[in-house]
Phi, psi and omega in degrees: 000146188281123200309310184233138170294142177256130178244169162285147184224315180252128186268151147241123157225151197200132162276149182219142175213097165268141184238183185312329199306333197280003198011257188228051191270156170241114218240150159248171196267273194249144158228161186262130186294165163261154168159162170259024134276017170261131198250013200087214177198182203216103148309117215215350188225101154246130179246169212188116167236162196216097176244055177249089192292337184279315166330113165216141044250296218213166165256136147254136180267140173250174181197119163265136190256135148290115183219081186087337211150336171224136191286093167250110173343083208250322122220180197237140199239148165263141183228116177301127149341124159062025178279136174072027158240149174063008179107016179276190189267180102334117159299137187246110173306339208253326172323119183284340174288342160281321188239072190306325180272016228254119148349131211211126171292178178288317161243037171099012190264182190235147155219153146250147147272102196266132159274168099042119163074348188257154159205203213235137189233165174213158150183201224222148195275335180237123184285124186314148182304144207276148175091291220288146185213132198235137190228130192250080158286123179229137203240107162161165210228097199327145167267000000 
């Protein structure tokens, strides 16, 4: 345990937008800096909006954990049709009820956690409907 608590100290947020073209490649979302006053970070939001109203039942997003060089597979999310368009909600990649395992805060929230260099990868269970485009945002803040 750390001699003093480490807070967020710096907000990271970063966008990702996939189209047909990205077919089912694999990007990356957020990585955490290197340096030495960086203790890592903490990804505390990934939202999913999908405006591909026709696809049904769902698209699938996968998220991936990154650590040097090797890609591991942490889970794979169903994305409802037209989720975060005309005023439905975003899907949230952080459902513990999707991500059973995922670290829980002091007040009930879901994070990942990054180390220094490490990051958060997506790629699409399908390649998207050609015009149609799913944007992936993660919300989070360096220690």
């Amino acid at each position: 345990m750390a001699a003093t608590p480490q807070f967020r100290r710096v907000p990271h947020n970063a966008t990702l937008t996939f189209t047909n073209a990205d077919g089912t490649n694999l990007q990356t979302l957020i990585t955490a800096n290197t340096g030495s006053d960086n203790l890592g970070m903490e990804v505390y939001s990934i939202n999913v909006t999908n405006e591909d109203i026709v696809t049904a039942p769902f698209l699938l997003v996968k998220l991936w954990y990154s650590s040097g060089g090797n890609d591991v597979l942490i889970c794979a999310f169903p994305i409802p049709p037209g989720a975060g368009i005309n005023g439905s909600s975003a899907s949230s990649l952080l459902d513990p009820e999707v991500m059973n395992n995922v670290p829980i805060d002091n007040n009930g929230n879901a994070f990942i956690p990054l180390e220094p260099g490490h990051s958060l990868k997506v790629s699409m269970g399908s390649a998207i409907n050609p015009g149609d485009e799913v944007t992936i945002i993660a919300f989070g803040a360096e220690y």
